[in-house]
ZAVO-289212 format. One line per field, with one value per residue (C-alpha): residue in one letter; x negated, y, z negated. Coordinates in pm, 1 decimal, decimal comma, always signed. Last residue first. Example, Ala and Ser with C-alpha at 12.3 -4.5 7.8 and 13.67 -1.06 7.14 Angstrom:
resn: (s  a)
u: (-1367,0  -1230,0)
v: (-106,0  -450,0)
w: (-714,0  -780,0)
This chain:
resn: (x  x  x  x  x  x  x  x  x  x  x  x  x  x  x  x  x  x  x  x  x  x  x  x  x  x  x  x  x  x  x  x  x  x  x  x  x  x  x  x  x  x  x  x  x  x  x  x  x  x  x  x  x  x  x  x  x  x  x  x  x  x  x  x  x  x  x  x  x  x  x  x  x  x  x  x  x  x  x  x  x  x  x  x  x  x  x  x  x  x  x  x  x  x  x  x  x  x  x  x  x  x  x  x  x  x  x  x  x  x  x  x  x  x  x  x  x  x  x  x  x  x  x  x  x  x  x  x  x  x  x  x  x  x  x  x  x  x  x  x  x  x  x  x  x  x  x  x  x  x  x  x  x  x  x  x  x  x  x  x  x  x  x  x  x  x  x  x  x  x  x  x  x  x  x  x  x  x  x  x  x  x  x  x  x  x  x  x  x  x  x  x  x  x  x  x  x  x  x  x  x  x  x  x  x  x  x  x  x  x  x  x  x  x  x  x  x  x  x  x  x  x  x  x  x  x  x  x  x  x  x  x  x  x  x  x  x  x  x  x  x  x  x  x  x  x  x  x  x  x  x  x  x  x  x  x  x  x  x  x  x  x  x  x  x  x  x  x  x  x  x  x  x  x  x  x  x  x  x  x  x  x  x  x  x  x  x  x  x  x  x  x  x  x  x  x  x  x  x  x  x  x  x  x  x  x  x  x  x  x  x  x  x  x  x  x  x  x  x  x  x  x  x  x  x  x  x  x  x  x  x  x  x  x  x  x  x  x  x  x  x  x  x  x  x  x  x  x  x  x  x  x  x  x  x  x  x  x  x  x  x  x  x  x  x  x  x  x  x  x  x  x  x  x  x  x  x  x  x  x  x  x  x  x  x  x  x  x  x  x  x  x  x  x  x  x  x  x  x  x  x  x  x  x  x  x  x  x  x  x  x  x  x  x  x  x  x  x  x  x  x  x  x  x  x  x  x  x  x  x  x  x  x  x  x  x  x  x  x  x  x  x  x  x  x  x  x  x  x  x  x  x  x  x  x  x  x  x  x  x  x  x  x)
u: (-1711,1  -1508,0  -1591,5  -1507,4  -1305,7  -1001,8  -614,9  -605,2  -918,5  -881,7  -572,5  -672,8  -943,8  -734,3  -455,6  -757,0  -863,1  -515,7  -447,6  -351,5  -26,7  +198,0  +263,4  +329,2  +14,3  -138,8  +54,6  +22,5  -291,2  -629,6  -769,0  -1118,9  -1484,8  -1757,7  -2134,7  -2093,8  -2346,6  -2492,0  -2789,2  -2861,0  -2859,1  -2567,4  -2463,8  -2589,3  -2587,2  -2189,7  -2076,7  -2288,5  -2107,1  -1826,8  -1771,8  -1429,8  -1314,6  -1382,7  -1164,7  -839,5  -774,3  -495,0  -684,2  -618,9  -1017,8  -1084,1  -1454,0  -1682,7  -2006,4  -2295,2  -2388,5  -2672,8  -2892,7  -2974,5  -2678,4  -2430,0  -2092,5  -1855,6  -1800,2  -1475,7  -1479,5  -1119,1  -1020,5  -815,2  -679,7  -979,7  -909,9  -1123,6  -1397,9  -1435,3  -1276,5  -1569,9  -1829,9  -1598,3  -1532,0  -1884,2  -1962,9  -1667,6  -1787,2  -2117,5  -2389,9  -2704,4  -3022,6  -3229,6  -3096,8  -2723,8  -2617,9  -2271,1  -2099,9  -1715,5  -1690,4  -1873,1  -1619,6  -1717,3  -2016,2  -1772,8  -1903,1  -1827,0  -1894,5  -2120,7  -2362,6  -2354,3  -2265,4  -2283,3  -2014,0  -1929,9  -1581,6  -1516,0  -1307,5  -1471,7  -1262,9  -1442,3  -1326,7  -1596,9  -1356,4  -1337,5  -1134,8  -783,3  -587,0  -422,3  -9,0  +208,2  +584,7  +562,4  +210,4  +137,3  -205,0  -316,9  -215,3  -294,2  -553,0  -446,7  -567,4  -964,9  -1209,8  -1347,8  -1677,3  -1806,3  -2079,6  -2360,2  -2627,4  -2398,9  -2206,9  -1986,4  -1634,0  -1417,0  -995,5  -824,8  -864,9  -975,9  -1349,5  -1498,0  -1379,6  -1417,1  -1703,3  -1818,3  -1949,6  -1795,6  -1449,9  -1179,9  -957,4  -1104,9  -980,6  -1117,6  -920,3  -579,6  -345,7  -250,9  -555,5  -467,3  -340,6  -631,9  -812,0  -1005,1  -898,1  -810,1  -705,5  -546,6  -450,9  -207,8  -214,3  -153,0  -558,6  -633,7  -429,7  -622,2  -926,9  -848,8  -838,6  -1158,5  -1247,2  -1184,0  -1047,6  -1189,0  -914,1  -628,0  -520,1  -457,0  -307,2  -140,1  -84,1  +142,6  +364,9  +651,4  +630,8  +749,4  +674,4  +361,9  +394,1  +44,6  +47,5  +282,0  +126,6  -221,3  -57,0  +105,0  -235,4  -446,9  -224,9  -7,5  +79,4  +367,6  +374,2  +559,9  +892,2  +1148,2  +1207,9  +921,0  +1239,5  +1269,6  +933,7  +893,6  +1217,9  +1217,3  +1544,1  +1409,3  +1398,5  +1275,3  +1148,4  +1181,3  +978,0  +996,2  +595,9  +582,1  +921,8  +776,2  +433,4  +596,8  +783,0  +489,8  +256,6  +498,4  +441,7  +68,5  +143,1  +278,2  +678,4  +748,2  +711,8  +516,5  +678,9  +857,5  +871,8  +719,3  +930,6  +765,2  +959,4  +830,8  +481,1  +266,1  -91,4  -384,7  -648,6  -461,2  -223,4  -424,3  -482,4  -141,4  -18,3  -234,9  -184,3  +208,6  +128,3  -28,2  +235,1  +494,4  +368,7  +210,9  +202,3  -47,9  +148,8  -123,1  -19,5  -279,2  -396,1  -782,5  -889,0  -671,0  -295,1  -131,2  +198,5  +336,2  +499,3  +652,6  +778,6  +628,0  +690,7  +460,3  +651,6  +984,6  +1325,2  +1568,5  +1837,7  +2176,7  +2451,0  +2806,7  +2755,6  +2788,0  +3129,0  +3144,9  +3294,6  +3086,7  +2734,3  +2736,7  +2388,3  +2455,4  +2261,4  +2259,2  +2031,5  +1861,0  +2127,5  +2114,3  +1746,9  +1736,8  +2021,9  +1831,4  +2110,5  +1964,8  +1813,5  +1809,9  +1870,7  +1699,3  +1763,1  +1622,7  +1749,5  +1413,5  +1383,7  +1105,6  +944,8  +967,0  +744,2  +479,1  +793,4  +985,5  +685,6  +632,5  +1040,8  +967,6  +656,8  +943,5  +1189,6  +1003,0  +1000,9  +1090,8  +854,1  +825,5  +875,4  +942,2  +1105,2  +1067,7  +1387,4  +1366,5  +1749,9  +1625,3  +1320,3  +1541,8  +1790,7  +1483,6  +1418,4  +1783,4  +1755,1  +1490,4  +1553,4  +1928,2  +1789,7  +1631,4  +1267,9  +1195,3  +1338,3  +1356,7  +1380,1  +1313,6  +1458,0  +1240,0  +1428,4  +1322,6  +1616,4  +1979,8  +2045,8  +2422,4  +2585,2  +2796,4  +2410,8  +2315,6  +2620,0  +2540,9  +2253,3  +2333,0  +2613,7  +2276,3  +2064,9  +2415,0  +2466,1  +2061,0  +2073,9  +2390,5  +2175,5  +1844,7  +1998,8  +2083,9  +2117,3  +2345,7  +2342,2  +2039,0  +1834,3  +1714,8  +1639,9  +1542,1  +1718,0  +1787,7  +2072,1  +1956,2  +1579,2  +1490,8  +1770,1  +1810,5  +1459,2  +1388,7  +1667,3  +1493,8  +1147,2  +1247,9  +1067,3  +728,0  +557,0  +648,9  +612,9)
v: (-2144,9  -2298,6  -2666,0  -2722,1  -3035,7  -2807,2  -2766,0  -2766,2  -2616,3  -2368,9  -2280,5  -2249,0  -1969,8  -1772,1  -1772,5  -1591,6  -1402,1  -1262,3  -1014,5  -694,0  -496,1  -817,1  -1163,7  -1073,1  -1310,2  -1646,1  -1867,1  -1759,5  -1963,5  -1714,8  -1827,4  -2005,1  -1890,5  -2074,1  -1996,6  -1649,3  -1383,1  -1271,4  -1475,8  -1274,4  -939,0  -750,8  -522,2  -678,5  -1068,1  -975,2  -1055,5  -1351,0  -1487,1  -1310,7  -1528,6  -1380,7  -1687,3  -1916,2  -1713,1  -1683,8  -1343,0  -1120,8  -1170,9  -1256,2  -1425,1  -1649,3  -1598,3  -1865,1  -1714,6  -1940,1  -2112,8  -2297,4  -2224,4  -2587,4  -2804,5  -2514,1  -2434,6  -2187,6  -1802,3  -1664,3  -1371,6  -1246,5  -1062,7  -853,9  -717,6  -872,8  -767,4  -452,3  -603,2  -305,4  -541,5  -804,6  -541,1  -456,9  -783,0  -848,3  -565,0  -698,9  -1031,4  -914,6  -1134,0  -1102,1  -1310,2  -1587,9  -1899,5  -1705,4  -1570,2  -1424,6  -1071,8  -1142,3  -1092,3  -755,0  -619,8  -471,7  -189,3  +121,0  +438,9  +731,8  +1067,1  +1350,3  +1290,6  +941,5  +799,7  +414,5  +131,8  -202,5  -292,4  -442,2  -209,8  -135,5  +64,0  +312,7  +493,5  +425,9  +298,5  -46,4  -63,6  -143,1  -136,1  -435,1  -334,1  -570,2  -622,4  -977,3  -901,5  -552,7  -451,9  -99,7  +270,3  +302,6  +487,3  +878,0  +1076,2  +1009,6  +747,1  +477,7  +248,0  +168,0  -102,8  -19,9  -62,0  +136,3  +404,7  +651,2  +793,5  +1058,0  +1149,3  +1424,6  +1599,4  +1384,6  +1232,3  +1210,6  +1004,6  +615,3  +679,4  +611,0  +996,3  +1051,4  +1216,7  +1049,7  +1363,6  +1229,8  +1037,4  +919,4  +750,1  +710,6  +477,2  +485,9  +364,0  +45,1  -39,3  +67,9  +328,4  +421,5  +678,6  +772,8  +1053,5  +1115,7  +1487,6  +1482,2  +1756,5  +1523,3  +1594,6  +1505,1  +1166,7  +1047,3  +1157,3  +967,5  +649,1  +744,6  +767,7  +353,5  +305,3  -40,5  -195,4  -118,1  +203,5  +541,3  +880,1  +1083,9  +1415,9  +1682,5  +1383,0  +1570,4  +1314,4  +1299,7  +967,1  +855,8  +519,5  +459,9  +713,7  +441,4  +160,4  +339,4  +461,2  +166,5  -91,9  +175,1  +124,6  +354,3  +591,3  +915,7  +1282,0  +1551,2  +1301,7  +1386,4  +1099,9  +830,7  +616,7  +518,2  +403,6  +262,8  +15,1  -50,5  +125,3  +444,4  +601,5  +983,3  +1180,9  +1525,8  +1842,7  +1897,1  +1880,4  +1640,6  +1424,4  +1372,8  +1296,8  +1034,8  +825,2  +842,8  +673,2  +416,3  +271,8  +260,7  +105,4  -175,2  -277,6  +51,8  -121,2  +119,0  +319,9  +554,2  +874,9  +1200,2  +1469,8  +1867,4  +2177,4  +2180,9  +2121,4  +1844,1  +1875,8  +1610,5  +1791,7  +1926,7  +1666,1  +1427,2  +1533,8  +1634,2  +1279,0  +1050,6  +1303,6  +1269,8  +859,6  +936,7  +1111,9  +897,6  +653,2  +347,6  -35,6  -309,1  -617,2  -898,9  -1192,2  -1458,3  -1499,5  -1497,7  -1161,0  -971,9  -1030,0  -721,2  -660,4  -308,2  -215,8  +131,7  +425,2  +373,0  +704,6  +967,6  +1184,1  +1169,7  +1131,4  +1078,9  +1263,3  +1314,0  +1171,8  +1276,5  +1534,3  +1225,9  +1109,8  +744,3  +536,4  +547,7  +459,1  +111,6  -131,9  -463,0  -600,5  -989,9  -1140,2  -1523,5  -1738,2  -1538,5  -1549,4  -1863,7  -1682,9  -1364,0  -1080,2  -732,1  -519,5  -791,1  -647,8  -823,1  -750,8  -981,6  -962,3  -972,7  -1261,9  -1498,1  -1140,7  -1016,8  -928,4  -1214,1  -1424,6  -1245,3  -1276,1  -1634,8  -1677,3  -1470,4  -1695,1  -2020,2  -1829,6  -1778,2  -1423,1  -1114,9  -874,8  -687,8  -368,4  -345,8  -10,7  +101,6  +236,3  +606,1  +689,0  +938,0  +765,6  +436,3  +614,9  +778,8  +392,4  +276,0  +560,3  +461,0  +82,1  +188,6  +431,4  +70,0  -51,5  -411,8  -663,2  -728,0  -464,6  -608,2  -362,2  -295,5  -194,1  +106,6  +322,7  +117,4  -117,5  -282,8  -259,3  +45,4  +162,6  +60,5  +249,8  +592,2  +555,6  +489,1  +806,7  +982,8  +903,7  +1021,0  +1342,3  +1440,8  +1360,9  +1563,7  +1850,0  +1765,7  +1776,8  +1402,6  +1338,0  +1000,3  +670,2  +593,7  +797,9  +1153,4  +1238,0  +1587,1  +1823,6  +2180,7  +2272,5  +2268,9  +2408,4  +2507,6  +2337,2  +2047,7  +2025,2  +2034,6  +1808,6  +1546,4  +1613,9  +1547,9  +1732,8  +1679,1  +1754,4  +2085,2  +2146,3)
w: (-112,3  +163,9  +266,3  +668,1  +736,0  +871,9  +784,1  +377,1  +259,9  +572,5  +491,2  +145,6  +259,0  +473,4  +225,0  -26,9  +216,9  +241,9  +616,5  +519,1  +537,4  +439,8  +502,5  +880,6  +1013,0  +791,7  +905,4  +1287,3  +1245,5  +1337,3  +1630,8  +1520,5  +1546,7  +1412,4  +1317,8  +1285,4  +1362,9  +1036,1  +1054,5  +1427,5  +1326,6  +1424,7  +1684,9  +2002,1  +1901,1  +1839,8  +2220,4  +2231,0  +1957,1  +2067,6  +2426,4  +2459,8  +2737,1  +2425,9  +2237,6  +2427,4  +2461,0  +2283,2  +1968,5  +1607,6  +1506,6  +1211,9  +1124,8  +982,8  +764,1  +691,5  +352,9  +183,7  +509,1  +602,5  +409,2  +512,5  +282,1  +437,9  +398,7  +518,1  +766,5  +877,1  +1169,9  +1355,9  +1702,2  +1877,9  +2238,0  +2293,8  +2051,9  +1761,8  +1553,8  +1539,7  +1426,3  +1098,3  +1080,5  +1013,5  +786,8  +575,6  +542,9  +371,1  +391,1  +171,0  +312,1  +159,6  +386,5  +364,7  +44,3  -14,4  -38,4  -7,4  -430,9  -423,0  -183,8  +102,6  +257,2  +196,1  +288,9  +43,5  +169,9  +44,7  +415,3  +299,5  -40,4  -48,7  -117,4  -280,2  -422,3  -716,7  -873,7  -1145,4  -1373,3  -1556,6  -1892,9  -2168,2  -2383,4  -2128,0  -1784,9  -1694,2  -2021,6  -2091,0  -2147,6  -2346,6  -2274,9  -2146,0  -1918,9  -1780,5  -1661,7  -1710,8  -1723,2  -1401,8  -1314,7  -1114,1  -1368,8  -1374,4  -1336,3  -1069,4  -1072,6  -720,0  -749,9  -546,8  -776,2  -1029,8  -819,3  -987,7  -877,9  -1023,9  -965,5  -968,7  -702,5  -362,3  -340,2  +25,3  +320,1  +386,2  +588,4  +1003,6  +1046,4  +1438,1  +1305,1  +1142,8  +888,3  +553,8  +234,0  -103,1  -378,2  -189,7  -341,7  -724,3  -880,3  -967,3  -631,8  -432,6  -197,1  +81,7  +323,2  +671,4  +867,2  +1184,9  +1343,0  +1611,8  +1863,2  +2153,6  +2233,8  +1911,7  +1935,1  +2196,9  +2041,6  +1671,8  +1946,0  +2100,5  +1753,6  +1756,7  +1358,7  +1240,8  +998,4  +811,1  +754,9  +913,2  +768,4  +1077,3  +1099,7  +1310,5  +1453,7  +1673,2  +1971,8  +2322,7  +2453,8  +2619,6  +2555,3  +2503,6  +2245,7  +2059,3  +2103,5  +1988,1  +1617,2  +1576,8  +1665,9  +1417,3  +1118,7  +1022,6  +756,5  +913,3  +861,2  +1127,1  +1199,2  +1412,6  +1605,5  +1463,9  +1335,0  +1718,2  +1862,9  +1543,2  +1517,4  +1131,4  +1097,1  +945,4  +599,0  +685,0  +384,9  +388,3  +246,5  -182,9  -160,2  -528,8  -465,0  -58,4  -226,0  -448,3  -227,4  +15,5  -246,7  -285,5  +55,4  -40,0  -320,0  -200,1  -258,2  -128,4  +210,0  +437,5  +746,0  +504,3  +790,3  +596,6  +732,7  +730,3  +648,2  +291,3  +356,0  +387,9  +458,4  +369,1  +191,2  -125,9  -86,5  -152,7  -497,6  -556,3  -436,6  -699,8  -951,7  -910,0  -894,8  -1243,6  -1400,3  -1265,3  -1516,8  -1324,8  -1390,7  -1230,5  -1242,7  -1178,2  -913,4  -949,0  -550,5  -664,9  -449,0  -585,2  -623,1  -653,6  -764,1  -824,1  -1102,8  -1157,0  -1338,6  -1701,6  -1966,6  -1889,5  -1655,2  -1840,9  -1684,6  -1943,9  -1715,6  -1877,1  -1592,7  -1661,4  -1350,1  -1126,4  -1171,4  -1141,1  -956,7  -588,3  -645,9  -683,2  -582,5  -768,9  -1057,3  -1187,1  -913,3  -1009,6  -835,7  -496,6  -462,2  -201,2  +26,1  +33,6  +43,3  +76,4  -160,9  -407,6  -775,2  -1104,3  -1481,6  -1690,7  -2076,4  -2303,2  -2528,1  -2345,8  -2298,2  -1901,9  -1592,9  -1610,8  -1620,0  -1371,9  -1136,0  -1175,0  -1102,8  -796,3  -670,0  -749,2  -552,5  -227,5  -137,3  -52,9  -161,7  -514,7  -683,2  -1056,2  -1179,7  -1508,1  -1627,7  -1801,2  -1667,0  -1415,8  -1320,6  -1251,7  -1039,4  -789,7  -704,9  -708,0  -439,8  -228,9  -241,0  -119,8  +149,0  +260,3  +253,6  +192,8  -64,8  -417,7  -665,4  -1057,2  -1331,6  -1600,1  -1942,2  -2171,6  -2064,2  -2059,0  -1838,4  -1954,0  -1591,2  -1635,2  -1695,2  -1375,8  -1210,4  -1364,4  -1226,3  -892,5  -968,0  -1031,1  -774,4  -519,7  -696,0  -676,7  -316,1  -227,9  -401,2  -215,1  +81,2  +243,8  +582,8  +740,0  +877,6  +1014,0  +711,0  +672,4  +279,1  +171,7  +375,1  +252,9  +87,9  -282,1  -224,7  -542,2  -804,1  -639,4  -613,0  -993,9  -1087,1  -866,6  -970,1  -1296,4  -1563,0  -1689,1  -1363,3  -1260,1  -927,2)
């Protein structure tokens, strides 16, 4: 595919009557989906946007999301992404979003009674005659903004061309199969990159995209390509329904190969990866196997290790941090971004060992949380986990873990349980349930909710 013009026009042109968007209510080929991004676009500029502007896209998945999405490319919009939300968190957005005299263009994807007051745009595709549209799609113009708040809880808007989320997806999809006849199913919010990934390898393959109902036993139907997380992907072998997965790209946390077995032995393959935000999803990826790594390097993209620091190059970066019109470039002149993160080569593959900012010191000793929730997962009823580190008069500090499990946790006994696979300063010195608070937020659990909850609901002091 050619990456300077719109993949769009491109695939309307190619494959015009094949199917490129399946959704509850009806199929789109890639010709009917051309005519229905463009009289969305059409619409938005009825509505005053005109290429340049960012329009902000509240809510989660919907065929709508997908094609304002696709509209904004073809008018040269950049296209903010967020969750829903309180307002005051999406007024903070806006802000970081918008100059004091830029116009603010917002669109809910579905009505949230506390966000009424701040939407001006509404979703119309059905005045206007699409062949008016001319595209100003251009590949290295801004596409997106994704928010991601780090490890501090400051929202940053990390903005993409679609010239580096097209890197992003040819570089995995050099490894990770998906071809023309295949149907990706949009099981992650768009608002995170990883759900945007899949938006942009379905444009770069020219196969189908599936937008579901949010019932995965059902939107799976038909489906060759799907990213889950290792609970999904179990639940639903465990039902032993018939399914047409061909490949499955896992996330979250420790991935049992008896589970990448299982799925073998349906004729599923799983992989997993390690990646980020500002680099446009998937850095390094593999198909799970007995190594324990986070993969090894795709296309287009380098990495370096500096006493364990990883340091990552190449076309997939994001062309920086966006603040009231002005772009901060991610890394230095020299090209690196550091992303904070902490990892080894092994066998050619990277193995992550955490982020540099959850490594502490404990009576002498280096902790990393990570390696201890890593151990804690692997329990057959912890379903996840979060290690916070917490001030100690003896040892300085010692590592607390809040525990989601389907056992209570004094009947789990992990102390005990853990005193096999780790040494014993890294064995926690408390374990507590993890508050429902702190579940459904998003795909990963936030350390840095974990640690105000913790501020605010125990007497323990969090460093």
């Amino acid at each position: 595919m050619n990456r300077s013009k719109s993949p769009l026009n491109q695939w309307a042109h190619l494959r015009p009557f094949a199917i490129a968007l399946r959704t509850p209510e009806r199929n789109f080929t890639w010709e009917e989906l051309r005519d229905s991004v463009n009289q969305v676009a059409l619409g938005l500029l009825q509505q005053g946007v005109v290429s340049g502007n960012i329009i902000t896209c509240v809510g989660k998945n919907s065929p709508e999301l997908v094609l304002m999405y696709l509209a904004c490319l073809e008018i040269g919009v950049t296209c903010a992404l967020t969750m829903p939300q309180p307002k005051q968190q999406l007024l903070d957005k806006l802000e970081t979003l918008y100059r004091s005299d830029e116009k603010t263009f917002v669109w809910l994807v579905s009505e949230e009674q506390n966000l009424s007051d701040l939407a001006n745009l509404h979703f119309d595709r059905t005045e206007y005659q699409a062949s008016n549209l001319v595209s100003h799609y251009h590949a290295q113009q801004l596409a997106s903004v994704i928010f991601t708040s780090g490890s501090t809880g400051t929202p940053k808007a990390v903005a993409h061309t679609s010239q580096q989320h097209f890197a992003s997806a040819d570089g995995l999809l050099q490894q990770f199969v998906y071809q023309a006849d295949d149907c990706w199913l949009l099981s992650l919010p768009m608002y995170h990159v990883s759900g945007l990934a899949i938006i942009y390898r379905w444009l770069w393959s020219g196969a189908a995209l599936k937008v579901g109902t949010g019932e995965l036993s059902q939107d799976v139907h038909n489906v060759t390509h799907a990213s889950l997380v290792a609970t999904q992907l179990s639940r639903l072998l465990e039902t032993k329904q018939a399914l047409d997965l061909k490949r499955v790209l896992l996330g979250g946390s420790h991935i049992p190969l008896s589970l990448a077995q299982a799925a073998t032995d349906r004729g599923i393959e799983t992989w997993l990866g390690y990646g980020m935000t500002e680099a446009a999803s998937t850095v390094t990826a593999k198909r799970i196997n007995s190594l324990e790594s986070a993969g090894r390097l795709l296309a287009n993209r380098e990495i370096k290790l500096v006493d364990q620091r990883i340091y990552i190059a190449g076309e997939t970066l994001a062309k920086g941090y966006l603040y009231q019109g002005q772009i901060t470039p991610l890394c230095d002149q020299s090209g690196w971004f550091d992303s904070k993160d902490l990892g080894q080569w092994i066998e050619g593959e990277l193995q992550i060992i955490g982020r540099a900012d959850n490594q502490f010191i404990s009576g002498g000793e280096n902790i990393h949380c990570e390696e201890i929730e890593r151990a804690l997962n692997q329990h057959t009823a912890v379903i996840q986990s979060l290690v916070i580190p917490i001030a100690d008069e003896r040892y300085g500090a010692r590592p607390l873990a809040l525990v989601q499990s389907t056992s209570d946790l004094e009947d789990l006994a992990l102390a005990q349980w853990l005193s096999n696979r780790l040494v014993r300063f890294k064995v926690p010195d408390v374990f507590i349930a993890m508050p429902s608070t702190l579940l459904g937020s998003g795909i990963k659990l936030s350390r840095h909710a974990a640690k105000e909850w913790l501020k605010q609901s125990t007497n323990y002091q969090v460093i």
